[in-house]
N, CA, C and O atoms as CSV, one atom per row, in Angstrom:
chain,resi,resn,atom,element,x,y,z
A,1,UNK,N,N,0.848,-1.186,0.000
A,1,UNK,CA,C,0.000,0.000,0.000
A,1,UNK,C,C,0.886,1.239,0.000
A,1,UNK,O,O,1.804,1.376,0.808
A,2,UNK,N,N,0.605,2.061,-0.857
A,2,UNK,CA,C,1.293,3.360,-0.980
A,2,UNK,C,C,1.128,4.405,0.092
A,2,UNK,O,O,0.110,4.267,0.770
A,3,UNK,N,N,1.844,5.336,0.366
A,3,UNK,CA,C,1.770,6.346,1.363
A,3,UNK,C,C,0.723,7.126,1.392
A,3,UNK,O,O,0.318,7.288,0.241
A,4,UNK,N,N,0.074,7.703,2.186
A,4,UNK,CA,C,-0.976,8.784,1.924
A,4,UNK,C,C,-0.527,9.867,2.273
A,4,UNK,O,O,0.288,10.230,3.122
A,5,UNK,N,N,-1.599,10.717,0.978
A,5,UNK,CA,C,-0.997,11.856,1.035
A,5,UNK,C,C,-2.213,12.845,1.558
A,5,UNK,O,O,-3.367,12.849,1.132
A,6,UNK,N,N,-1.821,13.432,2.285
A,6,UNK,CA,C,-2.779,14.692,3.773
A,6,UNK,C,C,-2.488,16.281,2.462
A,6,UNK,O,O,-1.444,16.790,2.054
A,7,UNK,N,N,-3.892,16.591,2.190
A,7,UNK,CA,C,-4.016,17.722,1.892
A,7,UNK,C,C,-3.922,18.736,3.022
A,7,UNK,O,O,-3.433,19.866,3.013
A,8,UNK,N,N,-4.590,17.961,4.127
A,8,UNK,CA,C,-4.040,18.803,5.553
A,8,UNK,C,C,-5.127,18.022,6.325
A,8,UNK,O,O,-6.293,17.789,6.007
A,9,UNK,N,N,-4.470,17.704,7.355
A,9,UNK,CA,C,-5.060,17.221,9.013
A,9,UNK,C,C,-4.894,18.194,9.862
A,9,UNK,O,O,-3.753,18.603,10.076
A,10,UNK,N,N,-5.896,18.704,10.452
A,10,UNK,CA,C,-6.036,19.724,11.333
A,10,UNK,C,C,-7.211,19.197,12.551
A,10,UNK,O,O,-8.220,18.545,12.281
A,11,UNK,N,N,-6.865,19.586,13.729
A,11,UNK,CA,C,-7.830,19.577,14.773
A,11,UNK,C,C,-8.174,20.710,15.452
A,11,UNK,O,O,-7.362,21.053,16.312
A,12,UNK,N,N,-9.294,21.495,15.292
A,12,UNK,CA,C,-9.567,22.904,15.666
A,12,UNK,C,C,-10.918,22.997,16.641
A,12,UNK,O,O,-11.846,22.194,16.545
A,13,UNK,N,N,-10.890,23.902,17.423
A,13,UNK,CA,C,-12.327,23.965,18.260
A,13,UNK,C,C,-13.085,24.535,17.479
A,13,UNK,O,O,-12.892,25.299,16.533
A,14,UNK,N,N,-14.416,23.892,18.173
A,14,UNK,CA,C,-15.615,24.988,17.013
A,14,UNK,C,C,-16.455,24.815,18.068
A,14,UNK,O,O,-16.371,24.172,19.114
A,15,UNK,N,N,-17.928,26.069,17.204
A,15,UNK,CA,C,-18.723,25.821,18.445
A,15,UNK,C,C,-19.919,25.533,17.770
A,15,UNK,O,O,-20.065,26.270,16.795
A,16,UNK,N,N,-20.752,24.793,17.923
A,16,UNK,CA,C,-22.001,24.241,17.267
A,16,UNK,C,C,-23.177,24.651,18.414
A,16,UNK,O,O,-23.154,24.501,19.636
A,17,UNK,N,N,-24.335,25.297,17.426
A,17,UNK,CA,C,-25.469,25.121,17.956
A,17,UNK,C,C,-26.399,23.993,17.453
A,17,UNK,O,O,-25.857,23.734,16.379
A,18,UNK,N,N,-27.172,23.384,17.525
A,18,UNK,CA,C,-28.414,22.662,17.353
A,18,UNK,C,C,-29.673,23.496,17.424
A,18,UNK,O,O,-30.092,23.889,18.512
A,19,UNK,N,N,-30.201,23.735,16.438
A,19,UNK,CA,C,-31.529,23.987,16.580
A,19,UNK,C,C,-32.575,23.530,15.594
A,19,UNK,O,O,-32.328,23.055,14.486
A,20,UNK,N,N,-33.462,23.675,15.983
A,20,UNK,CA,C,-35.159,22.803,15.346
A,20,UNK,C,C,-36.218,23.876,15.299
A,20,UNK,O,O,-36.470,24.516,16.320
A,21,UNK,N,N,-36.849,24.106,14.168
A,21,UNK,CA,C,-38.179,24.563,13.752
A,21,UNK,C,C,-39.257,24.813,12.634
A,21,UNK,O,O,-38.905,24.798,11.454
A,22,UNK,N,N,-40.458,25.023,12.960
A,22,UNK,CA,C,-40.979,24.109,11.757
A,22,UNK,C,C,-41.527,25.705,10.562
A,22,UNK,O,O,-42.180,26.710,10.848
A,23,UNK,N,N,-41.075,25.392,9.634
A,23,UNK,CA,C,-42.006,26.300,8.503
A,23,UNK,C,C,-43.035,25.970,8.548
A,23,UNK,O,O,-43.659,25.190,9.268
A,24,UNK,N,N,-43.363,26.860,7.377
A,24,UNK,CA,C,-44.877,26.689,6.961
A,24,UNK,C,C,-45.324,25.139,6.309
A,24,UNK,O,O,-46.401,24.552,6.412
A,25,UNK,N,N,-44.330,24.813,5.754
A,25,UNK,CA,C,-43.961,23.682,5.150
A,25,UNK,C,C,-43.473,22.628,5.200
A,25,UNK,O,O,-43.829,21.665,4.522
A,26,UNK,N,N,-42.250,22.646,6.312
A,26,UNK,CA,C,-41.687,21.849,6.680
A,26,UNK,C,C,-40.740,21.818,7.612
A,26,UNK,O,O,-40.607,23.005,7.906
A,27,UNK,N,N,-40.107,21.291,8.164
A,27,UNK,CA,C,-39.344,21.195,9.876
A,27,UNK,C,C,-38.079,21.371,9.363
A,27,UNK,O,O,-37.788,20.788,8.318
A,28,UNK,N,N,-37.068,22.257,10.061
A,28,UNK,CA,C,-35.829,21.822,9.419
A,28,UNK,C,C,-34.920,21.691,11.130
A,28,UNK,O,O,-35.042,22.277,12.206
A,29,UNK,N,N,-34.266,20.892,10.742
A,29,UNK,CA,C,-33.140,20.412,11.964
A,29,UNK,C,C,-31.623,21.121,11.540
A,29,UNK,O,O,-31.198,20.955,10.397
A,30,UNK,N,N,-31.020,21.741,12.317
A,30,UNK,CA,C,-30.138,22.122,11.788
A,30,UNK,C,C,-28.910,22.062,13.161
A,30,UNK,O,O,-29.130,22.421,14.318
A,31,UNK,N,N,-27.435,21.426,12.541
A,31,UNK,CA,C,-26.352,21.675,13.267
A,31,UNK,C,C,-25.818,23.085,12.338
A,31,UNK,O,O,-26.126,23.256,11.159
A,32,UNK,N,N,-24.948,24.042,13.158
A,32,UNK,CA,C,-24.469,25.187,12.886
A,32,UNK,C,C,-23.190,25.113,13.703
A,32,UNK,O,O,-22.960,24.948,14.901
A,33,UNK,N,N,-22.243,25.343,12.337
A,33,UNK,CA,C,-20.819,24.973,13.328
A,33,UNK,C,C,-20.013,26.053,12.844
A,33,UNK,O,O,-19.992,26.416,11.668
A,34,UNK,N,N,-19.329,26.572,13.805
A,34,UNK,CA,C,-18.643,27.915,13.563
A,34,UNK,C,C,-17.315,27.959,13.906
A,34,UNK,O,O,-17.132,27.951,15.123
A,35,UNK,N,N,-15.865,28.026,12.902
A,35,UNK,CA,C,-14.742,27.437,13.461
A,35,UNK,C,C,-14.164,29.230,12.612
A,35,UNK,O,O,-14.802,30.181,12.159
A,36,UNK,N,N,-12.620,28.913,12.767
A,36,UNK,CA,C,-11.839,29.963,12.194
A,36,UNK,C,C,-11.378,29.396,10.569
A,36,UNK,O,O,-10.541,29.995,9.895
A,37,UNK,N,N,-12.130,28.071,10.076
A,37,UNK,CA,C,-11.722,27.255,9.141
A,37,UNK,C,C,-12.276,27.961,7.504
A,37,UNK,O,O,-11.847,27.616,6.404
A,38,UNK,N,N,-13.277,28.964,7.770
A,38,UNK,CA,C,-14.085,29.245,6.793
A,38,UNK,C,C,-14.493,30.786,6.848
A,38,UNK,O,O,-15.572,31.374,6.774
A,39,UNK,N,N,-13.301,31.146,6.993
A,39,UNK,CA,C,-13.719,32.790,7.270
A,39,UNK,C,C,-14.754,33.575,7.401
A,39,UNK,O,O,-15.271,34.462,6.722
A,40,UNK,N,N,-15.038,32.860,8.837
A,40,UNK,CA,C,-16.198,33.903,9.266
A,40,UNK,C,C,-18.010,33.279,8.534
A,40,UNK,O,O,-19.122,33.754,8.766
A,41,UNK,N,N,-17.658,32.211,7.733
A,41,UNK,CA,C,-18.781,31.581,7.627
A,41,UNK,C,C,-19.227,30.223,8.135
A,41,UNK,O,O,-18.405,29.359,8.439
A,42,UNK,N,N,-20.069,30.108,8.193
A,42,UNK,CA,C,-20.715,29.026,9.010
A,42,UNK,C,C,-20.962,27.606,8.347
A,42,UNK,O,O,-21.495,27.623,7.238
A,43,UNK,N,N,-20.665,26.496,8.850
A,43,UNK,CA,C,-20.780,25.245,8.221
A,43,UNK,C,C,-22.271,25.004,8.916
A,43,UNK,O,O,-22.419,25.012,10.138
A,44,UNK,N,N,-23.454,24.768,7.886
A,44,UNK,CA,C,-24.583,24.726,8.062
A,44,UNK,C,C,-25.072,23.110,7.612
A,44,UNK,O,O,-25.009,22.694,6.455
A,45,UNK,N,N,-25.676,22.135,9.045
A,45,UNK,CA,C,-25.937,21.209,8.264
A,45,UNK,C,C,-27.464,21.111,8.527
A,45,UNK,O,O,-28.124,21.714,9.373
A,46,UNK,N,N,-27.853,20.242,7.637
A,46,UNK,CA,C,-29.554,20.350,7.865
A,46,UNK,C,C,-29.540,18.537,7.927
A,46,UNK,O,O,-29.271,17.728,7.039
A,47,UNK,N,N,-29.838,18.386,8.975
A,47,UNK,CA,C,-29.915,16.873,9.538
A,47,UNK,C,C,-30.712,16.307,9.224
A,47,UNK,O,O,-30.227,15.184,9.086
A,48,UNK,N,N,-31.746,16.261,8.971
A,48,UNK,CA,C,-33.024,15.547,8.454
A,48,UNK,C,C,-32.455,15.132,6.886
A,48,UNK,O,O,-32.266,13.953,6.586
A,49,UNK,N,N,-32.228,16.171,6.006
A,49,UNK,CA,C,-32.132,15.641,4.449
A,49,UNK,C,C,-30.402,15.198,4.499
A,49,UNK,O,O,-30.113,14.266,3.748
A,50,UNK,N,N,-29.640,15.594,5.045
A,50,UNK,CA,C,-28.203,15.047,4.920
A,50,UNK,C,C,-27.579,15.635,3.906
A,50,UNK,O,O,-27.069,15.011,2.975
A,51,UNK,N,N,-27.585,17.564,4.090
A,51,UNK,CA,C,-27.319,18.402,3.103
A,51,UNK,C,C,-26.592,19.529,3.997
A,51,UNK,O,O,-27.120,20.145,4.923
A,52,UNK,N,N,-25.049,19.694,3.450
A,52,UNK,CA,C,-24.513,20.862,4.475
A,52,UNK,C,C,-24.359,21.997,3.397
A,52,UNK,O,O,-24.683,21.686,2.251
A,53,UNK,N,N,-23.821,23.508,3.665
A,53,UNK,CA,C,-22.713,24.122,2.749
A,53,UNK,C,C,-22.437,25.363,3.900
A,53,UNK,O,O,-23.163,25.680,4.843
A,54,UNK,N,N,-21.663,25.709,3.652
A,54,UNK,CA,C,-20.791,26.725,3.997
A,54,UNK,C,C,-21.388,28.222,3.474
A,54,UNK,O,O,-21.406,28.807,2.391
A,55,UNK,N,N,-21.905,28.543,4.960
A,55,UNK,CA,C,-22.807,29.767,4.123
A,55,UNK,C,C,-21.844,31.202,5.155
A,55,UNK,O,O,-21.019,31.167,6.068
A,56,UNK,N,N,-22.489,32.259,4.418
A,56,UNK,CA,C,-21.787,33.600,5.052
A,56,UNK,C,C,-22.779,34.480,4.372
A,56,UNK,O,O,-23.258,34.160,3.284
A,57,UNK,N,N,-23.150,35.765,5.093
A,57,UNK,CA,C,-24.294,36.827,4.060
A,57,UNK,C,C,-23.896,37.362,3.021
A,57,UNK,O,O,-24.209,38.536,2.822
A,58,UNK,N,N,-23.350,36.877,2.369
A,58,UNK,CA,C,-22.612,36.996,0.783
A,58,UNK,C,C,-23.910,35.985,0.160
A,58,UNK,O,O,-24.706,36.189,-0.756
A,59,UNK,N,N,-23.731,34.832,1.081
A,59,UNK,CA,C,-24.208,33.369,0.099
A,59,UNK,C,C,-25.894,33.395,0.314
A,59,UNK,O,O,-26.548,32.685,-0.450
A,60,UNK,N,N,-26.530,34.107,1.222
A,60,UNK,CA,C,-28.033,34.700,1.341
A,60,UNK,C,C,-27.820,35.673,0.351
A,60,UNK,O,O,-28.839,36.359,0.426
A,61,UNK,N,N,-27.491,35.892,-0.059
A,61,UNK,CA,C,-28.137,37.337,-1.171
A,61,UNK,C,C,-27.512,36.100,-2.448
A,61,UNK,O,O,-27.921,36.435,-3.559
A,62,UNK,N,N,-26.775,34.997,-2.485
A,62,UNK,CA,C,-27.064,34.410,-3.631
A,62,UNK,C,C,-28.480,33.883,-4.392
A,62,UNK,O,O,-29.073,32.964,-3.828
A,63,UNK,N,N,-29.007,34.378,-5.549
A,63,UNK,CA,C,-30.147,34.094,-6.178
A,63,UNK,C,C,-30.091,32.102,-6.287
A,63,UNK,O,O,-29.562,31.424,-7.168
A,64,UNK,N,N,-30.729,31.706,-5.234
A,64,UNK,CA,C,-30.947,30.222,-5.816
A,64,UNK,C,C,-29.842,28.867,-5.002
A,64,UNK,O,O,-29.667,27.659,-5.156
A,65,UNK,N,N,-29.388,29.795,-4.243
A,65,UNK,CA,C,-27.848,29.310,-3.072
A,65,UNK,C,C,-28.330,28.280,-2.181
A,65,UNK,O,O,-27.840,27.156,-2.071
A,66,UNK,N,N,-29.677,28.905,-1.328
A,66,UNK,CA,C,-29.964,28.056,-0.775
A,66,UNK,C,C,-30.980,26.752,-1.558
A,66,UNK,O,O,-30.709,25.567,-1.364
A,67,UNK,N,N,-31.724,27.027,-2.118
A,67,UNK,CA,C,-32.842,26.168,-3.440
A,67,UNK,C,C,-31.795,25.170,-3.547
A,67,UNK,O,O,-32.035,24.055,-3.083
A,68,UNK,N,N,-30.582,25.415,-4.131
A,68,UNK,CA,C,-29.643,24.528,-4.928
A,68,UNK,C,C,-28.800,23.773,-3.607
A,68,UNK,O,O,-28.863,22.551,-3.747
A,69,UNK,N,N,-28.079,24.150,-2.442
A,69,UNK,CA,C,-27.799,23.570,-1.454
A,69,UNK,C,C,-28.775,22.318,-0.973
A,69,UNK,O,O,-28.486,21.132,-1.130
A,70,UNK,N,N,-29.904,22.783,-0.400
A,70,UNK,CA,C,-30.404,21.993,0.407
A,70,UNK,C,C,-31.664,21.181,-0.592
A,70,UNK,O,O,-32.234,20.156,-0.217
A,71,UNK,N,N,-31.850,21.646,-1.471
A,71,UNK,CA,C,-32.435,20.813,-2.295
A,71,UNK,C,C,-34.452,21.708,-1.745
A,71,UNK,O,O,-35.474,21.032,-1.629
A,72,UNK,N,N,-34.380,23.100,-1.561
A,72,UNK,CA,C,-35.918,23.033,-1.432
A,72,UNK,C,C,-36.763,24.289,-2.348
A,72,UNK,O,O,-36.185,25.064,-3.110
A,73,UNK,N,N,-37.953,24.285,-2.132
A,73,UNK,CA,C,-38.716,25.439,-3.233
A,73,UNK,C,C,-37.759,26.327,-2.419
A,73,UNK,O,O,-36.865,26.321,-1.573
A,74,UNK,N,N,-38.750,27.325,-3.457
A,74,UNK,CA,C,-38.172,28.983,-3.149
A,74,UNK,C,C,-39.087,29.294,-1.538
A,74,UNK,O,O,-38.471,29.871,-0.642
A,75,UNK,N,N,-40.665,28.826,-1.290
A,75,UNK,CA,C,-40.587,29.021,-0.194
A,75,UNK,C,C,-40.032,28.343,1.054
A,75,UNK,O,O,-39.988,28.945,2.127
A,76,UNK,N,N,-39.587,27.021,0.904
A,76,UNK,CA,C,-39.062,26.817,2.187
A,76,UNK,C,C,-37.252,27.769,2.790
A,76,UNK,O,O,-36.752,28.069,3.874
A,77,UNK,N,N,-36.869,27.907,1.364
A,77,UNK,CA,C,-36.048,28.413,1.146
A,77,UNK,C,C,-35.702,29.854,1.756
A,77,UNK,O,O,-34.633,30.167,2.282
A,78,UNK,N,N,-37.051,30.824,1.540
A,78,UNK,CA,C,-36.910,32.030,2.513
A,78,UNK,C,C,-37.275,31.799,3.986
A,78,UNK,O,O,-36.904,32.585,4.858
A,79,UNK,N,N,-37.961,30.779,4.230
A,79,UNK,CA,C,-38.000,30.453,5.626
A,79,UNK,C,C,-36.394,30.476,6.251
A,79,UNK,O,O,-35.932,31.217,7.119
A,80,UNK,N,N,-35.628,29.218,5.359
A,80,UNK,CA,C,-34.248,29.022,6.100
A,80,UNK,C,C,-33.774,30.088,5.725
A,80,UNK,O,O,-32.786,30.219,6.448
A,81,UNK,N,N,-33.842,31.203,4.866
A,81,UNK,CA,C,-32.747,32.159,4.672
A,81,UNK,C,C,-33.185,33.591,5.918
A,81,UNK,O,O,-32.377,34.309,6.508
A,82,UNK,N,N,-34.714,33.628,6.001
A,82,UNK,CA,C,-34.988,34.528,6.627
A,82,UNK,C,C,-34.377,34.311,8.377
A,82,UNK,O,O,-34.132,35.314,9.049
A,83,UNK,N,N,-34.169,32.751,9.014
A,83,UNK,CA,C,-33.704,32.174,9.942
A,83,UNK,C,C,-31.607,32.744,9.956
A,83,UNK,O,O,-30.852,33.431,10.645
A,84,UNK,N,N,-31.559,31.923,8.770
A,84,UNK,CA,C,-30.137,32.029,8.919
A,84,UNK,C,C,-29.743,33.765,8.550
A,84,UNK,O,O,-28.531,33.923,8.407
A,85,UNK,N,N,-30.538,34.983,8.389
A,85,UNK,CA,C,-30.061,35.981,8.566
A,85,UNK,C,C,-29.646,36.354,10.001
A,85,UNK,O,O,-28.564,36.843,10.326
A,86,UNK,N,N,-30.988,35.954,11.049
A,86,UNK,CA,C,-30.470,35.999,12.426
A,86,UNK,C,C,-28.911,36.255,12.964
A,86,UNK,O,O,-28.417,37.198,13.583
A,87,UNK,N,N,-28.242,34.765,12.361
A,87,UNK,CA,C,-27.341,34.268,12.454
A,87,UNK,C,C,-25.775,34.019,11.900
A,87,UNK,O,O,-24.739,33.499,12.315
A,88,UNK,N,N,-26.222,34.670,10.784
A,88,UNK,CA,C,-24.818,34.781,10.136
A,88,UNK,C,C,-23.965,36.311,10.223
A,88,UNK,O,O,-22.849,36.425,9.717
């Protein structure tokens, strides 16, 4: 077996919230993990569908960012974006 090769191994603190709530439409579960790994943006996972990305308020004012991430309409979509403004 050949050597492996490490684009990089790193072990860093982060701090994760958990939170849960339901749209109009549908429930979303979400881990939110916040490290120095992603400048200042947030690793967003949505636990129920098994869909993360790396968001920052650059990536809310993307037309279709979240739709195309997490896989939902345009309205569940302003639900999570109107949420993750709170927060980012």
């Amino acid at each position: 077996m050949s050597e492996r090769f490490y684009l990089y191994d790193d072990i860093e603190e982060t701090r994760t919230r958990f939170v849960s709530f339901m749209g109009e439409q549908q429930r979303f579960d979400l881990a939110i993990i916040s490290s120095s790994r992603y400048y200042g943006k947030q690793l967003v996972l949505d636990v129920l569908s098994n869909r993360f990305a790396i968001i920052g308020a650059d990536d809310l004012e993307e037309p279709g960012y979240l739709e195309h991430a997490y896989n939902l309409s345009a309205d569940d979509a302003e639900e999570l974006r109107s949420f993750l403004y709170e927060i980012v």
